[in-house]
N, C-alpha and C positions, 0 to 999 in steps of 0.2 A: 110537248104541250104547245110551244110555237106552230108547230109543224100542223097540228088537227087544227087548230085557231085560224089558221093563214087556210087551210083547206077549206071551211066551213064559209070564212070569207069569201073565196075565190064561189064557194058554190051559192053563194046569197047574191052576189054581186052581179050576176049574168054571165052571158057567155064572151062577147063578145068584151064590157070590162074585164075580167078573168082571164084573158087573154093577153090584154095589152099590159095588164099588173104583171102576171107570169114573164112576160118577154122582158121587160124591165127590172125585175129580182133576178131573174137567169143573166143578164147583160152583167149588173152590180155582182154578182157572184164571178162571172167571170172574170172580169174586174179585179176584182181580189184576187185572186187564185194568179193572174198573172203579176201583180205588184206583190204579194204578201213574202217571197222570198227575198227580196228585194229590203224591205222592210223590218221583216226577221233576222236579218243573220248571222250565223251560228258565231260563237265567240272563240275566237282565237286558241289552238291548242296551247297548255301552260309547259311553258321551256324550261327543259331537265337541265339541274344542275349542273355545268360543264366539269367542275372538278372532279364529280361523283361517275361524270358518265363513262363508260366501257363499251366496247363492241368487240366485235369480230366480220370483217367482211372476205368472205371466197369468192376467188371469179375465176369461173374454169374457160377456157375456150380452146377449142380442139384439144392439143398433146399440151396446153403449156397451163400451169396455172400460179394463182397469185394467191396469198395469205396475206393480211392485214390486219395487224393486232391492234386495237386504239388505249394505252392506257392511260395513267392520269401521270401526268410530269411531276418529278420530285420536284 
């Protein structure tokens, strides 16, 4: 709806107004697009429990390799 509104304008408006509005909503759009990450962002991943947490890590390199069991301390 905006979007046919803002056309409709731009086409009443002349060419030459229509032009200098478009450059200036394009600029403001730009605009945003580079602040809006900035502004937004994302929130922090939520930290696993360390008593619960478990792994396994492998690390092979050439002939040798390594096992790494993580469990939880009695």
């Amino acid at each position: 709806m905006i979007i046919v509104s803002l056309a409709v304008y731009l086409g009443l408006a002349g060419l030459e107004r229509a032009d200098k509005l478009a450059s200036v909503i394009g600029a403001l759009a730009a605009l945003t697009a580079l602040v809006a990450p900035y502004l937004l962002r994302a929130r922090p991943p939520a930290q696993a429990d360390s008593a619960a947490a478990q792994g396994v890590q492998i690390n092979h390199g050439g002939a040798n390799s390594q096992v790494n069991h993580f469990r939880e301390k009695p």
